[in-house]
C-alpha positions as CSV (number, residue, x, y, z in Angstrom):
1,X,-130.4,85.4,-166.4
2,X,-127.9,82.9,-165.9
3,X,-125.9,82.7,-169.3
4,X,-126.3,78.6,-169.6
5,X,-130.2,79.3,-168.6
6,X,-130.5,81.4,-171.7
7,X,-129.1,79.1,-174.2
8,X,-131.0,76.3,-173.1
9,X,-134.4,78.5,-173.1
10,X,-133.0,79.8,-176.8
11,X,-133.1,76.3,-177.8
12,X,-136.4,75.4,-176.5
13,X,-138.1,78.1,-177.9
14,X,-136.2,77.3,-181.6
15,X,-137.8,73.5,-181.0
16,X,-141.4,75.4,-180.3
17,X,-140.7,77.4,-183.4
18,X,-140.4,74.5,-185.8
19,X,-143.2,72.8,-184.4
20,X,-145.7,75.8,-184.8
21,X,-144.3,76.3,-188.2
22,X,-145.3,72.7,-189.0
23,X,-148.3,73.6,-187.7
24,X,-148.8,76.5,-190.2
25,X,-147.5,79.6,-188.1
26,X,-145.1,81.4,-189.3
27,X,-142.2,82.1,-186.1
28,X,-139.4,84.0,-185.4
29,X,-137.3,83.6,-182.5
30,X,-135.4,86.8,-180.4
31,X,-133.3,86.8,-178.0
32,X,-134.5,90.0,-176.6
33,X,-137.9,92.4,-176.2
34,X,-136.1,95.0,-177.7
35,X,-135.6,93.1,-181.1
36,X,-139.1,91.6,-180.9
37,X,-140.5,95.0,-180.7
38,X,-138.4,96.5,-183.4
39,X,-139.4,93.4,-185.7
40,X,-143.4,94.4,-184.7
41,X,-142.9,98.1,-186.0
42,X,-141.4,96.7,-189.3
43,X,-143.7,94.2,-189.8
44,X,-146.3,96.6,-189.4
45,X,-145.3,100.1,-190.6
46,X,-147.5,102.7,-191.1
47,X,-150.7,104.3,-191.1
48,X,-152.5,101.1,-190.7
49,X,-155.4,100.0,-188.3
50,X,-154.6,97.4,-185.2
51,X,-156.7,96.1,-183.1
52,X,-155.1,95.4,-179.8
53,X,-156.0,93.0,-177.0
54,X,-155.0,93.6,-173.4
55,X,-151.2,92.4,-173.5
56,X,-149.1,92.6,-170.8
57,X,-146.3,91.6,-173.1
58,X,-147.4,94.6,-175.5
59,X,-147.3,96.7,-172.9
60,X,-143.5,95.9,-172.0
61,X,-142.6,95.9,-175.5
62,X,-144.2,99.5,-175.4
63,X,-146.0,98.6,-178.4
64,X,-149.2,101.2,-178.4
65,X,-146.8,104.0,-178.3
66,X,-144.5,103.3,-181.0
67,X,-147.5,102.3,-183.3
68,X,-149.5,105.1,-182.4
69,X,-146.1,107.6,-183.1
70,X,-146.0,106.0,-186.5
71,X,-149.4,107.4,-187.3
72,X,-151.3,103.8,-186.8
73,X,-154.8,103.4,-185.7
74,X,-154.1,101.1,-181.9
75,X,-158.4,100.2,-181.5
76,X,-159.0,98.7,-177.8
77,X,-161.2,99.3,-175.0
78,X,-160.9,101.7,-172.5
79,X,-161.9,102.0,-168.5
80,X,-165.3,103.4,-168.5
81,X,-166.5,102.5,-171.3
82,X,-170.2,100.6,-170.7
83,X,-171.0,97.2,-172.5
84,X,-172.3,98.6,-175.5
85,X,-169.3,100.5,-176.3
86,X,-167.1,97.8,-175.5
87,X,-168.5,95.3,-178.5
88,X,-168.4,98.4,-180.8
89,X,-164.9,98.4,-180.0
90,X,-164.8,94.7,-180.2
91,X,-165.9,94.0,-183.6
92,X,-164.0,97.2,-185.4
93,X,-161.0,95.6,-183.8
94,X,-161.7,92.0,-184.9
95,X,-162.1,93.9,-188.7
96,X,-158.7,95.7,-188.3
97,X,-155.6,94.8,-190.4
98,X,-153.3,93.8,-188.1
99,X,-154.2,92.4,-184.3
100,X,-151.8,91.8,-181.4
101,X,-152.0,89.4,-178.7
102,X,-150.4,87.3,-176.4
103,X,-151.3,83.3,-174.9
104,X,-151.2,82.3,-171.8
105,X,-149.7,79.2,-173.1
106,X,-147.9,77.6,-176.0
107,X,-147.3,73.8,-176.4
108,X,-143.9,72.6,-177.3
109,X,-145.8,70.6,-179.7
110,X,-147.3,73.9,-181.1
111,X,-150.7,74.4,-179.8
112,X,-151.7,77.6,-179.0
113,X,-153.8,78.3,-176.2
114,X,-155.8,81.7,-175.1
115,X,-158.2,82.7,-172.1
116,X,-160.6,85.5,-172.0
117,X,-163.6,86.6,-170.0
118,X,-165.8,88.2,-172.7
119,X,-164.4,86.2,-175.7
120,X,-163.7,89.1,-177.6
121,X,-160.1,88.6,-177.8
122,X,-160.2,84.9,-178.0
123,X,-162.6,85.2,-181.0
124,X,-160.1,88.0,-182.7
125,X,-157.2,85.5,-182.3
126,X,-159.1,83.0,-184.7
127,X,-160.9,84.8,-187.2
128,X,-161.3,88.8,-188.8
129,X,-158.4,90.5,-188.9
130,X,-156.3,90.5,-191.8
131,X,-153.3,89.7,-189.7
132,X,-152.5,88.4,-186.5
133,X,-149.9,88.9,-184.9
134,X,-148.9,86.6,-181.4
135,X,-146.3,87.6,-179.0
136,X,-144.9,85.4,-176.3
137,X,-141.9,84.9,-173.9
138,X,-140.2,81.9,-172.6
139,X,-142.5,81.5,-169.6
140,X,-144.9,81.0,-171.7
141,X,-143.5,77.5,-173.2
142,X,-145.5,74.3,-171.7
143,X,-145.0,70.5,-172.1
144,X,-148.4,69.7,-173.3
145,X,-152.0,70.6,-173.7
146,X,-152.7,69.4,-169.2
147,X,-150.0,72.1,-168.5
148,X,-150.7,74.8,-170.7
149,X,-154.5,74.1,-169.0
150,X,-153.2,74.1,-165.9
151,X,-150.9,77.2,-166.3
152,X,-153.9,79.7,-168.0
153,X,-156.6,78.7,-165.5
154,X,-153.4,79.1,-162.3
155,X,-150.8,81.1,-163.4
156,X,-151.9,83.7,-166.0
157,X,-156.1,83.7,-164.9
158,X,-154.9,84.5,-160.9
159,X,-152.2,87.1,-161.9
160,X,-154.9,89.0,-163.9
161,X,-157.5,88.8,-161.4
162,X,-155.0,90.5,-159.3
163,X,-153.8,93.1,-161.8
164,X,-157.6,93.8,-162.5
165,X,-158.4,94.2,-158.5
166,X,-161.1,91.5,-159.0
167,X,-162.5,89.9,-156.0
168,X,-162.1,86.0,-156.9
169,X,-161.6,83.0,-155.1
170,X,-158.4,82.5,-156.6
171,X,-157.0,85.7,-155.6
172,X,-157.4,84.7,-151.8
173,X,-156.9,81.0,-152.5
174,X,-153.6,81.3,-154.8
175,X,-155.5,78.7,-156.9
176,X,-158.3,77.9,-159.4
177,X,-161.4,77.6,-157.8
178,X,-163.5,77.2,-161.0
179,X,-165.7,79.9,-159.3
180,X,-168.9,81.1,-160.8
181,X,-168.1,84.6,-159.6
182,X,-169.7,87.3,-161.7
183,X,-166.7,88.8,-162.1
184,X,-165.0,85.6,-163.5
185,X,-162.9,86.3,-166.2
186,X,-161.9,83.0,-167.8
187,X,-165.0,82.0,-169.5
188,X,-163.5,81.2,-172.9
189,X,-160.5,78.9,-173.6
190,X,-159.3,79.1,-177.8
191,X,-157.3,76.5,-178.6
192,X,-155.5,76.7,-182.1
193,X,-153.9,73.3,-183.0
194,X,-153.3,74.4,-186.8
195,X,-153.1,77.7,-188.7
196,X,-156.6,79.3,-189.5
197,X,-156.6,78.6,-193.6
198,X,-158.0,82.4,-193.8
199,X,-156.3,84.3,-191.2
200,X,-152.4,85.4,-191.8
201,X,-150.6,84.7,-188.7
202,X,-146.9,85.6,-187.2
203,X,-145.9,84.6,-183.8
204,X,-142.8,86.3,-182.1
205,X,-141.1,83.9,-179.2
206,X,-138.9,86.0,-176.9
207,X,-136.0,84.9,-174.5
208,X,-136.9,86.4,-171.7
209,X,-139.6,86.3,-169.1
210,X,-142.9,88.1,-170.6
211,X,-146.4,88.6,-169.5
212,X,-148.7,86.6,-167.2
């Protein structure tokens, strides 16, 4: 990335930092995914149990494997596994110490915003575990509440649907079509605005490009 590029995203993301601060969340800035990650595996240590939703930015950050290496409990879904199993995964992940997510959008004022098919992860973010801990990169950072809209439901929604192989309209449209497609999934919008008074929360902004 263009060195002048950089510095002005650093400084964008410091102004999102103090604002979600004001808002409650406690934020640290990085300038790389390699720090970010590092911080993670501090913050978290040990033989401890996290819940995990699906992350692309986890996944770059090769989170599961380092947790899992320090002898930590990573509780998420798996292919295969039918409906039942999947809640049963669900809630013992929503009860876990520490949980790990990323938005599909964060407000420069400071709102956080999360999409989700089954609601399982958008319900984790807000309440149950002890700990929650947010991950997001620059891309990530919108104007206002109409743009972070705008960019879950036709920038993150459509790149998922395609990751996931599901046959949507907006995979062959490029667009949201706000389909009623049984295999819709972006059924659930969580918006935080504040801090949840009982949930502990730390969100990690990175400098580079992260995630859908």
């Amino acid at each position: 990335m263009d060195k002048n590029l950089k510095k002005a995203n650093f400084m964008k993301l410091a102004n999102t930092a103090a604002a979600l601060k004001n808002n409650g969340f406690d934020t640290e800035v990085f300038e790389d995914a390699a720090k970010a990650g590092k911080a993670v595996l501090k913050l978290i240590g040990k033989r401890r149990s996290i819940g995990m939703g699906g992350s692309i930015t986890a996944e770059t950050l090769g989170l599961s494997a380092a947790l899992k290496k320090a002898g930590n409990e990573i509780i998420t879904h798996a292919p295969g596994m039918n409906g039942s199993e999947r809640i049963k995964i669900w809630l013992k992940a929503q009860a876990a110490e520490f949980y790990i997510a990323s938005p599909q959008a964060i407000t420069v004022r400071g709102d956080l915003l999360f999409i989700d098919g089954n609601g399982n992860r958008a319900a984790a973010v807000i309440y149950g575990p002890r700990k929650v801990i947010v991950l997001a990169g620059v891309n990530k950072i919108v104007r206002d509440m109409d743009e972070g809209l705008w960019r879950i439901r036709n920038v993150a929604a459509i790149a998922n649907n395609i990751r996931l192989k599901k046959n949507n309209p907006c995979v062959k449209a490029g667009k949201c079509e706000n389909c009623a497609s049984p295999e819709r999934i972006c059924n659930v919008v969580s918006i935080l605005l504040k801090k949840p008074r009982l949930t502990d929360y730390k969100v990690i902004l990175v400098n580079e490009e992260l995630g859908y």
